[in-house]
Residue frames as qw, qx, qy, qz and C-alpha x, y, z in Angstrom:
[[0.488, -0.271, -0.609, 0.563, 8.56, 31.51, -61.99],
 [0.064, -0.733, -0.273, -0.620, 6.61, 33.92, -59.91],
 [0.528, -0.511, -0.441, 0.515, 7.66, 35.25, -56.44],
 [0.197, -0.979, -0.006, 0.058, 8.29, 38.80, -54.94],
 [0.342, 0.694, -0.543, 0.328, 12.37, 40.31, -55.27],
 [0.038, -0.553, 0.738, -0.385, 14.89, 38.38, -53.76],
 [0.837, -0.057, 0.406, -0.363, 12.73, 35.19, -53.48],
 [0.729, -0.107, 0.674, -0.053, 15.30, 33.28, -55.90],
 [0.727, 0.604, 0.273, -0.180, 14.13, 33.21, -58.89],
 [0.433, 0.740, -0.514, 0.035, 17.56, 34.60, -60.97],
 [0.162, -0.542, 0.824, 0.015, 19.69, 32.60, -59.10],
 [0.775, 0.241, 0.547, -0.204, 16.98, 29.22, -59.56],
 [0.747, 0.654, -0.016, -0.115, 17.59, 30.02, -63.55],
 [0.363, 0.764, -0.533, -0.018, 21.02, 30.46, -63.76],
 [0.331, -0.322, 0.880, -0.108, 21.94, 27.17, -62.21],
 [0.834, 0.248, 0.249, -0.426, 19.65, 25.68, -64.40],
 [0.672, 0.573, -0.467, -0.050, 22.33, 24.79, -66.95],
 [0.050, -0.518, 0.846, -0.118, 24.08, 22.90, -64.47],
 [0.670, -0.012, 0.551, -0.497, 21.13, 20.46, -64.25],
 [0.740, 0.510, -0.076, -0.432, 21.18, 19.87, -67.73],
 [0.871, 0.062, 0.295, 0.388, 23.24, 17.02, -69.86],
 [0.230, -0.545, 0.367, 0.718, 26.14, 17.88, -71.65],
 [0.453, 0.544, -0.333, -0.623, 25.78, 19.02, -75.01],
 [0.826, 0.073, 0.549, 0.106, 25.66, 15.81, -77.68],
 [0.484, -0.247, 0.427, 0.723, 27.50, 15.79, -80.56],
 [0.255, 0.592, 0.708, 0.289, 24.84, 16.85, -82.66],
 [0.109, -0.949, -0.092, 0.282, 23.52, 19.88, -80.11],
 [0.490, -0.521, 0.232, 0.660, 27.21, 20.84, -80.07],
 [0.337, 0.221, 0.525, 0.749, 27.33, 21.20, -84.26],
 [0.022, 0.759, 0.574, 0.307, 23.95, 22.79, -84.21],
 [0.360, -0.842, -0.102, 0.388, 25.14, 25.57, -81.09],
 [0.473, -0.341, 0.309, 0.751, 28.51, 26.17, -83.18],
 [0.292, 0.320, 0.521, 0.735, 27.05, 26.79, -86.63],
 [0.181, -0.905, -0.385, -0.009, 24.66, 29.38, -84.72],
 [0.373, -0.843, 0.103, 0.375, 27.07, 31.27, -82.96],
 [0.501, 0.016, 0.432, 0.750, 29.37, 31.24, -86.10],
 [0.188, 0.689, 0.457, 0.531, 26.60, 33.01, -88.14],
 [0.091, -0.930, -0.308, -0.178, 26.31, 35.65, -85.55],
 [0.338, 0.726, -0.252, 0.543, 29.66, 36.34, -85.01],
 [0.710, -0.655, 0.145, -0.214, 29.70, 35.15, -81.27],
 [0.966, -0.205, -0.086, 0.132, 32.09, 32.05, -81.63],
 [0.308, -0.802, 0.460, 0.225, 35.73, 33.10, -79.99],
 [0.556, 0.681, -0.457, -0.134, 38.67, 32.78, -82.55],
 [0.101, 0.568, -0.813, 0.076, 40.02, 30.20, -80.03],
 [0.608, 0.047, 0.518, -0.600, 37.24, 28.24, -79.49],
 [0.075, 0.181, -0.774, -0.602, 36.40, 25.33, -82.53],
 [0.397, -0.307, -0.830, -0.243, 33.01, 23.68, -80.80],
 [0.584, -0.556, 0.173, -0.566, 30.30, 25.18, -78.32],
 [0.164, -0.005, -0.929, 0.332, 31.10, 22.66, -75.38],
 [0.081, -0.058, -0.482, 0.871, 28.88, 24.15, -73.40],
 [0.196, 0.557, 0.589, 0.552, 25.23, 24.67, -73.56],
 [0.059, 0.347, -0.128, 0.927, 24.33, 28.69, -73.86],
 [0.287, -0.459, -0.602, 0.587, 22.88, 29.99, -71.66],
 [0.322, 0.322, 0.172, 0.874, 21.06, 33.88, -72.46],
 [0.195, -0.654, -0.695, 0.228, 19.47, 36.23, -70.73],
 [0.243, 0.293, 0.061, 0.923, 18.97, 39.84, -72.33],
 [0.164, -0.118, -0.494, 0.845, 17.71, 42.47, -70.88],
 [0.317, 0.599, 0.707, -0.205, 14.18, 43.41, -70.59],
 [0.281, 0.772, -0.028, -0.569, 14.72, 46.70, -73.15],
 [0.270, -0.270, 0.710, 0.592, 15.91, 44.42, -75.85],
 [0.421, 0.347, -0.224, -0.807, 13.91, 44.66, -79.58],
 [0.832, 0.317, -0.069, -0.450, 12.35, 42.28, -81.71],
 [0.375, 0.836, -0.398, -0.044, 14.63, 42.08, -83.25],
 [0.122, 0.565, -0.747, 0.328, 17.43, 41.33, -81.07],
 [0.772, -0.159, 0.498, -0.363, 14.87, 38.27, -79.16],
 [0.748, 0.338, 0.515, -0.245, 13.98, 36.53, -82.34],
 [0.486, 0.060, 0.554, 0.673, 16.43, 37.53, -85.27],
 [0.327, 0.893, 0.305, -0.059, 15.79, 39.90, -87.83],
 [0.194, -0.776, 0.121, 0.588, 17.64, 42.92, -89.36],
 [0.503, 0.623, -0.309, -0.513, 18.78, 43.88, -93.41],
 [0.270, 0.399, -0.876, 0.032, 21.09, 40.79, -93.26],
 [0.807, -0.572, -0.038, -0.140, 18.95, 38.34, -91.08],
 [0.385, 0.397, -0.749, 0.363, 20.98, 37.31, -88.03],
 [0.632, -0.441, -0.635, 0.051, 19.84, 34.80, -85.30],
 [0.226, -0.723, 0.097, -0.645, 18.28, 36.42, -82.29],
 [0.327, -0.452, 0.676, -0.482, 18.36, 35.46, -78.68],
 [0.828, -0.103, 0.304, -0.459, 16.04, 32.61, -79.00],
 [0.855, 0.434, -0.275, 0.073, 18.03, 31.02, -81.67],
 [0.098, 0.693, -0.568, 0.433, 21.38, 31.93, -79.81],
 [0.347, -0.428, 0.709, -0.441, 20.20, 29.64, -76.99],
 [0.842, 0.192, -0.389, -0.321, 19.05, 26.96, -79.00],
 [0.819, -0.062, -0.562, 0.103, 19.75, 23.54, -77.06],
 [0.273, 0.138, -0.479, 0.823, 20.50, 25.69, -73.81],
 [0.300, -0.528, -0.504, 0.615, 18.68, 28.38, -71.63],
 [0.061, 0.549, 0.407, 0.728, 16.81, 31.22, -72.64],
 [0.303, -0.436, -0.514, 0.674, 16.15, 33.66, -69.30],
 [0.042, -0.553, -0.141, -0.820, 13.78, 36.54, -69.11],
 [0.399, -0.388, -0.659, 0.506, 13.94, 37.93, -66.13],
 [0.204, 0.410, 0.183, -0.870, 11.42, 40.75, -65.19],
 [0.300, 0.313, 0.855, 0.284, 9.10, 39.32, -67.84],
 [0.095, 0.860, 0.498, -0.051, 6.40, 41.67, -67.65],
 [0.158, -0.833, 0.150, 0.508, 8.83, 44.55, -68.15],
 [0.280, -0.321, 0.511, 0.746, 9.18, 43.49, -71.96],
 [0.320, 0.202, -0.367, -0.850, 7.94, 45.02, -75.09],
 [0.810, 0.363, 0.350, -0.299, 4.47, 43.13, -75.86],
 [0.537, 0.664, -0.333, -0.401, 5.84, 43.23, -79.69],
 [0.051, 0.647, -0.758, 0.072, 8.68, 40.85, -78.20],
 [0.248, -0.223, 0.890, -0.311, 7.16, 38.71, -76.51],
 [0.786, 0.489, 0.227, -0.302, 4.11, 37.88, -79.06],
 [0.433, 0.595, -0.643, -0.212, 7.22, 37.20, -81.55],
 [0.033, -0.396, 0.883, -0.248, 7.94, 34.51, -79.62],
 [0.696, -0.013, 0.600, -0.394, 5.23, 32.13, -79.53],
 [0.907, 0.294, -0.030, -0.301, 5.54, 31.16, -82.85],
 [0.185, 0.744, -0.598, 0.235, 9.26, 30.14, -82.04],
 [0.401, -0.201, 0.769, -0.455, 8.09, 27.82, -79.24],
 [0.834, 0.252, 0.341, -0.352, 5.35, 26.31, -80.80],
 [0.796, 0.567, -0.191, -0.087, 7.57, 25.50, -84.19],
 [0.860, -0.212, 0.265, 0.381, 10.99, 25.10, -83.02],
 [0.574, 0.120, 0.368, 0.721, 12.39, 27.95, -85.45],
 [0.094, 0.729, 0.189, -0.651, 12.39, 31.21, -86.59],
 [0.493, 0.618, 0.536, 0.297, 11.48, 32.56, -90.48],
 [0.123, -0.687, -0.291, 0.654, 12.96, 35.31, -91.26],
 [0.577, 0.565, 0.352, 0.474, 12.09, 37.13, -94.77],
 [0.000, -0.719, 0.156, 0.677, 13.84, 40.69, -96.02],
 [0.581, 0.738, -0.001, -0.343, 13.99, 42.20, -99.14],
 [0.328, 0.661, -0.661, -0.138, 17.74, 41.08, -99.96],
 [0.015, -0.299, 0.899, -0.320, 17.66, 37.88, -97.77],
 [0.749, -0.418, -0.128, -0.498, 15.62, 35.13, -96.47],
 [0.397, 0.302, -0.853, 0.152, 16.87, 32.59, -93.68],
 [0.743, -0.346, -0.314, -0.479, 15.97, 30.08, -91.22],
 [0.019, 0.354, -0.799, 0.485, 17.30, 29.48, -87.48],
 [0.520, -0.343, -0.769, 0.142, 16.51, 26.69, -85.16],
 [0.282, -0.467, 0.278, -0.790, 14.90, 27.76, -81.85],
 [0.748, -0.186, -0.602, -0.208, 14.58, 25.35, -79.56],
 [0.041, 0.468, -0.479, 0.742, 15.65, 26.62, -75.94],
 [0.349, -0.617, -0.702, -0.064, 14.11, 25.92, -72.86],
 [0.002, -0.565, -0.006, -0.825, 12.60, 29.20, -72.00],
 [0.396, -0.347, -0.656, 0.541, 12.62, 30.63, -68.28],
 [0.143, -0.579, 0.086, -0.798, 10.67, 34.09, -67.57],
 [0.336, -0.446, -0.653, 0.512, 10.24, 35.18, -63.90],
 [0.072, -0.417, -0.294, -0.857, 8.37, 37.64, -63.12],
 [0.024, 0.055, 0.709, -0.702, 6.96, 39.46, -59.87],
 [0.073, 0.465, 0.869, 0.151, 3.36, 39.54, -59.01],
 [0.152, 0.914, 0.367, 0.079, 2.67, 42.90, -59.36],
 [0.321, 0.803, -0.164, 0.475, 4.37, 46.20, -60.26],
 [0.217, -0.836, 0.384, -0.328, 5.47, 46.88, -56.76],
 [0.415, 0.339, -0.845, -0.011, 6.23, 43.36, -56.29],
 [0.142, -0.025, 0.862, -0.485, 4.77, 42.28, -52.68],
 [0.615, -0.100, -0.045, -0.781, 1.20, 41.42, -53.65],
 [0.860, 0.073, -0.481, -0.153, 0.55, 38.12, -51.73],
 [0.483, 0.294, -0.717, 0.406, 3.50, 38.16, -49.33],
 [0.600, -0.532, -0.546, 0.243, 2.84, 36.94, -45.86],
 [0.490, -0.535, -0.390, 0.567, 4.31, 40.19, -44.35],
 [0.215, -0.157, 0.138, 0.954, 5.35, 42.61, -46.51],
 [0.348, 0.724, 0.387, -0.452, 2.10, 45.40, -48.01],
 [0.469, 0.248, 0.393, 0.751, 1.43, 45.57, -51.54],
 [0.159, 0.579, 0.096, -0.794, 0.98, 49.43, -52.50],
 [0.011, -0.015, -0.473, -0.881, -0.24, 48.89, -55.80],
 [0.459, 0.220, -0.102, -0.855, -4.00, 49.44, -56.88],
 [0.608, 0.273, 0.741, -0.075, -6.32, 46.80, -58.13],
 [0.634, 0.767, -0.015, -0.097, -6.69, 48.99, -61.94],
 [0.023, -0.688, 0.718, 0.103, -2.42, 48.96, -61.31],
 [0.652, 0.045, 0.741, -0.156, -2.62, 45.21, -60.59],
 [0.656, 0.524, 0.436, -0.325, -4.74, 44.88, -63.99],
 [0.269, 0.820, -0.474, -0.173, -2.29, 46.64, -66.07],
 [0.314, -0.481, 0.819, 0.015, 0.45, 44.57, -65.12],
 [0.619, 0.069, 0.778, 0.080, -1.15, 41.36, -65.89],
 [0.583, 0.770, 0.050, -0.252, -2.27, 42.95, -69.34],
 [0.097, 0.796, -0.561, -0.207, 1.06, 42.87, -70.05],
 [0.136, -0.244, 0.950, 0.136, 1.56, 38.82, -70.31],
 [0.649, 0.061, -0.029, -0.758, -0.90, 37.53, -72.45],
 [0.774, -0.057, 0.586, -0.232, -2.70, 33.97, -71.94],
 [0.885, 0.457, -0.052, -0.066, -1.59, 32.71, -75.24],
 [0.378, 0.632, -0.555, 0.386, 2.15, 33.30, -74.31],
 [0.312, -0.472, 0.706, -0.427, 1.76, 31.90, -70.84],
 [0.975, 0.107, 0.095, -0.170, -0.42, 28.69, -72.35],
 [0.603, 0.681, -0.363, 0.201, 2.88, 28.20, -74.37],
 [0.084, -0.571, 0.761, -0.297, 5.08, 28.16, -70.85],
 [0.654, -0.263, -0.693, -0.154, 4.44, 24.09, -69.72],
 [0.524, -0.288, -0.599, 0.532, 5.30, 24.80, -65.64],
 [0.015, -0.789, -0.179, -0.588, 3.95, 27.14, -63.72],
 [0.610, -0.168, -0.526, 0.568, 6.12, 27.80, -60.53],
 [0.208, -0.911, 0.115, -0.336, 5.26, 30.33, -57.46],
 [0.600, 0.305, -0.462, 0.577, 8.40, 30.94, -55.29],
 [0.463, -0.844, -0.266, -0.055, 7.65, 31.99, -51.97],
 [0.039, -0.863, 0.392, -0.318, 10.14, 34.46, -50.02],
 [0.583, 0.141, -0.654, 0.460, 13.06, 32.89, -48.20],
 [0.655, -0.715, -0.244, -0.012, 12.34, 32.54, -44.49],
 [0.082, -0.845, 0.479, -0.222, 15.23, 34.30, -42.53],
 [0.827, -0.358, 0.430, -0.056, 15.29, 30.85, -40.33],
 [0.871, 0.446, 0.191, 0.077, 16.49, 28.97, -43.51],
 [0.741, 0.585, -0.188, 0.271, 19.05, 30.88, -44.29],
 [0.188, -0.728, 0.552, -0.360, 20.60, 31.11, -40.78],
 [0.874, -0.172, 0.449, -0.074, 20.22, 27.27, -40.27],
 [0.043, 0.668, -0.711, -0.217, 22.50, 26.98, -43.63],
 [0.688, 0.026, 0.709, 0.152, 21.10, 23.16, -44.46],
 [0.111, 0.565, -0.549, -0.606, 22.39, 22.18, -47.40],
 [0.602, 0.312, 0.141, -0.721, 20.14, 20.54, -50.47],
 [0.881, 0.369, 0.194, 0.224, 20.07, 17.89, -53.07],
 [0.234, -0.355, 0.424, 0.800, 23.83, 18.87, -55.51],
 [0.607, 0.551, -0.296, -0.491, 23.53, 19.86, -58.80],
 [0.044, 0.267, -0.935, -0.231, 25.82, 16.83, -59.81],
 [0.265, 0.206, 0.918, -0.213, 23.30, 14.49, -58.52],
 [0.596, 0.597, 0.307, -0.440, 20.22, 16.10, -60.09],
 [0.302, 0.629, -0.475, -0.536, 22.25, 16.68, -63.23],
 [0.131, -0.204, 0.968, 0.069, 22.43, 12.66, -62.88],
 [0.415, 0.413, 0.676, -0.447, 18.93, 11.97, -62.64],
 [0.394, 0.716, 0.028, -0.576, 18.17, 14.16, -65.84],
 [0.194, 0.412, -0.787, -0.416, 20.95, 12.63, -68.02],
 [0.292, -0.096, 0.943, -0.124, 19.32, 9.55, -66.93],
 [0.437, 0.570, 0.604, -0.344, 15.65, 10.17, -67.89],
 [0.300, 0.700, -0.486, -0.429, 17.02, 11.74, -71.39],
 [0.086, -0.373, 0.915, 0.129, 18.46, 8.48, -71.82],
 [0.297, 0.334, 0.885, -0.129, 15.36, 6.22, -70.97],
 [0.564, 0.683, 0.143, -0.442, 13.29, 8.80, -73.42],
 [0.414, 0.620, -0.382, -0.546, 15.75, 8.76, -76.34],
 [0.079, -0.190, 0.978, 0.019, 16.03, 4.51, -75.84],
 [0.317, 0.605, 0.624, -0.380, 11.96, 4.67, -75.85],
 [0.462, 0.658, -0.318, -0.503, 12.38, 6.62, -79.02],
 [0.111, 0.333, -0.887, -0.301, 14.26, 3.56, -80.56],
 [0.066, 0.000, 0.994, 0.092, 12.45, 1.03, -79.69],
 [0.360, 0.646, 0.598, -0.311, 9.05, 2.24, -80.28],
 [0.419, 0.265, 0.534, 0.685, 10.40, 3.82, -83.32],
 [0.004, 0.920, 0.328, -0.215, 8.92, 7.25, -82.44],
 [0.470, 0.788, 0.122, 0.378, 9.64, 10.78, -84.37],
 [0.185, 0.751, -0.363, 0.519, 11.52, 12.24, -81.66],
 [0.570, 0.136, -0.741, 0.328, 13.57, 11.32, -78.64],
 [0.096, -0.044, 0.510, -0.853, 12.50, 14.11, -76.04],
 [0.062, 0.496, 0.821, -0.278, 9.02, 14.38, -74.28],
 [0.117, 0.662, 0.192, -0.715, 8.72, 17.67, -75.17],
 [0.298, 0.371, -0.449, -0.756, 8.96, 17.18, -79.26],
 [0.271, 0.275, 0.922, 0.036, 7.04, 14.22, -79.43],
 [0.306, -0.159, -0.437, -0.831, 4.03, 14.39, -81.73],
 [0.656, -0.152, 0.163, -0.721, 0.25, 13.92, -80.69],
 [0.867, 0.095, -0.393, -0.292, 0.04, 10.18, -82.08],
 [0.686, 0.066, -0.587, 0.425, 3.30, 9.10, -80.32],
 [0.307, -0.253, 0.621, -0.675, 2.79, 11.09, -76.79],
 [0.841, -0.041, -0.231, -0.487, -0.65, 8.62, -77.09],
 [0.737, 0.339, -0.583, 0.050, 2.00, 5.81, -76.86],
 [0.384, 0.444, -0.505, 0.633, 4.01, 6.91, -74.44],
 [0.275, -0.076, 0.378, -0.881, 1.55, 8.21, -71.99],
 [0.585, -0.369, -0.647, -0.321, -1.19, 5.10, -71.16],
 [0.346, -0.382, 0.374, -0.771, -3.20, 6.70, -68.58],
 [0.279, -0.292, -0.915, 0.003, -4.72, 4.38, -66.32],
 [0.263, -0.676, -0.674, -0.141, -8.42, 4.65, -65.54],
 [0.490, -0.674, -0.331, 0.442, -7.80, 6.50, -62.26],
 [0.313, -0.301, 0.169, 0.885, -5.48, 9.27, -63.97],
 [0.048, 0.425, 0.597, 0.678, -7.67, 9.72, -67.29],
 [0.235, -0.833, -0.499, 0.041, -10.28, 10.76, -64.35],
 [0.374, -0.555, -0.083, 0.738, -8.13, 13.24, -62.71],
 [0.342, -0.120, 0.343, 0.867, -6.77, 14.74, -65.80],
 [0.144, -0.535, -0.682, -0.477, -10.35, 14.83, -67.67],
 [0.320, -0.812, -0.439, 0.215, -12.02, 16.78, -63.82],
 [0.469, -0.379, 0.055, 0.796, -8.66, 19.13, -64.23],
 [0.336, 0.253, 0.589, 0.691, -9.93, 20.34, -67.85],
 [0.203, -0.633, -0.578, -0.474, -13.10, 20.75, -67.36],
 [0.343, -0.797, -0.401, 0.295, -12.30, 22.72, -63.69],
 [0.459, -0.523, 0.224, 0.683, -9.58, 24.89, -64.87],
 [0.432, 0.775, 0.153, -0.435, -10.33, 25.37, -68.67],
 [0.582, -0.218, 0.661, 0.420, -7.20, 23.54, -69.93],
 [0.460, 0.629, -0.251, -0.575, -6.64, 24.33, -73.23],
 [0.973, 0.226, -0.015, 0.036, -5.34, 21.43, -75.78],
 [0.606, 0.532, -0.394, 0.441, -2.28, 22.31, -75.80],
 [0.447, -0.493, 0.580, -0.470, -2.25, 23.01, -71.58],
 [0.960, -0.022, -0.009, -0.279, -3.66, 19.41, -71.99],
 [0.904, 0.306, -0.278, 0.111, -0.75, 18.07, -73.96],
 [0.019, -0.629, 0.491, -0.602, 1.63, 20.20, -72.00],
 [0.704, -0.449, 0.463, -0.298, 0.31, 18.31, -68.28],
 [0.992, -0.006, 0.122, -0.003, 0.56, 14.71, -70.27],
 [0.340, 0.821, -0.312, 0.337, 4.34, 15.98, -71.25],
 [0.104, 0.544, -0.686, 0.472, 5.72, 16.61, -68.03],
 [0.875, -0.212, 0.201, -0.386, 3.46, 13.71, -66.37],
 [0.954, 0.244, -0.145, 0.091, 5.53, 11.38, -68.52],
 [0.359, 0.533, -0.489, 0.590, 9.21, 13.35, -67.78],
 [0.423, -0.665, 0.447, -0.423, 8.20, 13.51, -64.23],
 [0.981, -0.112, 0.080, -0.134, 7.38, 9.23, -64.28],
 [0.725, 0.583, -0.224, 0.291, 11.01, 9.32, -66.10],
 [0.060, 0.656, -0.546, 0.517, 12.83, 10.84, -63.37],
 [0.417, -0.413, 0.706, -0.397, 11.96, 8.58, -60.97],
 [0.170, 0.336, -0.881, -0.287, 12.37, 5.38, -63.49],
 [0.528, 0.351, 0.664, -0.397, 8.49, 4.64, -63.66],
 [0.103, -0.054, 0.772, 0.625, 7.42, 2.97, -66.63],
 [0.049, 0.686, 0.653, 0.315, 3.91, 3.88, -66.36],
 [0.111, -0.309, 0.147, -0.933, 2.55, 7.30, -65.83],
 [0.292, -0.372, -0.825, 0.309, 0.83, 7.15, -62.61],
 [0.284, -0.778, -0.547, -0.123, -1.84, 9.01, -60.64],
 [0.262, -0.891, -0.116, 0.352, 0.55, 11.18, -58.82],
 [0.470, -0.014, 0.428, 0.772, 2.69, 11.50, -61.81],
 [0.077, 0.494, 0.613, 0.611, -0.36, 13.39, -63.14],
 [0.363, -0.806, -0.449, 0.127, -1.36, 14.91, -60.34],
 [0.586, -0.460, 0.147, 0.651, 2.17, 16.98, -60.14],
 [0.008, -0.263, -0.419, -0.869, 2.02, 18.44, -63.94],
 [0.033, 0.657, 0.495, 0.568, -1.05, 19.64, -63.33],
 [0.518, -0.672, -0.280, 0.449, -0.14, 21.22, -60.25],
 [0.405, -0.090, 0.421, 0.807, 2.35, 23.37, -62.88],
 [0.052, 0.505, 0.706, 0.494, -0.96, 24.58, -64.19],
 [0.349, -0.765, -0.534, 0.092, -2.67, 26.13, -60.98],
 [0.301, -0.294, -0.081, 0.904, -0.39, 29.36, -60.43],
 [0.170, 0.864, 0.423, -0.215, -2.38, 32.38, -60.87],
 [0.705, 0.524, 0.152, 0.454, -1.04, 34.59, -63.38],
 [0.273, 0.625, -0.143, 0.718, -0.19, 37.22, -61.60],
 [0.642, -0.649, -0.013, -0.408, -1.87, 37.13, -58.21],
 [0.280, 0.528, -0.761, 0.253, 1.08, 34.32, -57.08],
 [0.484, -0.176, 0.629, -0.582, -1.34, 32.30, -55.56],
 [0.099, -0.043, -0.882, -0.459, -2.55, 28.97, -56.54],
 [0.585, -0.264, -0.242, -0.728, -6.17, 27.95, -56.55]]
């Protein structure tokens, strides 16, 4: 998420867990036996209910993101494993950190070797970073003046590199809250309800796992052969998606990423084919400018 302070963004994440299903019994075994190793799980507590939720601060270490230390012990990414993973002020952590992390996303785990020790945590989170669009924050905004530089500007974006933001699948600008808006006080979709919707489309993916006998239940862990399945583009999309590549520069993996949430989006609203504006939406998720908060 990219907007200017006070456009949202923290509060947008932290309500994100409410959107989500509850744990299954599975998550639940997999959250406890994490939070056991690191010494998290309360003495009165026998089963994560709940899923985590983390969101350290932008001066945390390697270390402490991604696991590590003489003993290994699971870092943040592991910690939020079937949950929420928040970095907020993105650009305002260590490079070191945040290059640890792509191979976490891309595998689904973390490796960690020492001299006395070796072990292996799950990592599967879904990761949020927000992040303003420039050091001072207001570049872009309809009213407000940014003061930074155009070499300042540069910097910044140095700081998030295009292999770690290929890796994010959505790309989301936030625009300031209008004053009107929040003096008119209308009130929005609930969470309940979305949270319905989602359990649903979970469902219709991991029932679409059964019967098509595919390797995994979610859109997002699906392999190349079975998204193929899942995702028959018709004529009219294959164009779209195919003009998107070749205008934008789509990597393969931005590729697989659009046909992803094309398929989760067709899910939420209990379409059994991916359509034209089902495809047209993910790659909208693409167009945010990395730092500029504008789309093309």
């Amino acid at each position: 998420m990219m907007g200017p302070p006070g456009s949202g963004k923290t509060m947008l994440a932290r309500l994100l867990p409410t959107l989500l299903p509850p744990l299954r019994f599975e998550e639940a075994i997999d959250c406890t036996a994490i939070h056991s190793v690191a010494g998290l799980l309360p003495n009165d507590r026998g089963v994560v209910c709940e899923r985590p939720f983390r969101a350290p601060h932008h001066s945390v270490s390697e270390a402490g993101l991604v696991g590590g230390g003489d003993v290994p012990r699971p870092g943040e990414v592991s910690l939020a494993h079937h949950g929420v993973l928040f970095l907020d002020e993105l650009a305002e952590f260590r490079r070191s950190a945040l290059e640890a992390l792509r191979q976490p996303l891309e595998d689904g785990f973390v490796n960690i070797a020492r001299a006395r020790a070796r072990a292996r945590f799950p990592a599967r989170p879904l990761l949020i970073g927000a992040v303003n669009p420039c050091a001072c924050g207001y570049f872009g905004h309809p009213r407000l003046v940014c003061r930074c530089t155009e070499s300042a500007r540069d910097r910044y974006r140095g700081r998030l590199s295009g292999p770690l933001l290929d890796r994010l699948d959505i790309h989301v600008a936030v625009p300031p809250v209008e004053v009107a808006a929040l003096v008119r006080g209308v009130k929005g979709e609930t969470s309940a309800s979305v949270r319905e919707r989602v359990s649903h489309a979970r469902t219709v993916q991991l029932n679409r796992a059964r019967q098509l006998k595919l390797h995994s239940g979610l859109n997002a862990l699906l392999s190349g052969a079975d998204l193929d399945r899942v995702v028959n583009l018709e004529p009219e999309s294959r164009k779209l998606i195919e003009a998107a590549v070749s205008r934008l520069g789509l990597s393969a993996r931005a590729f697989s990423k659009v046909l992803r949430v094309a398929r989760t989006i067709a899910d939420l609203e209990n379409e059994e084919q991916v359509r034209t504006p089902h495809v047209a939406e993910a790659i909208q998720g693409r167009l945010l400018s990395p730092i500029s908060g504008r789309s093309d």
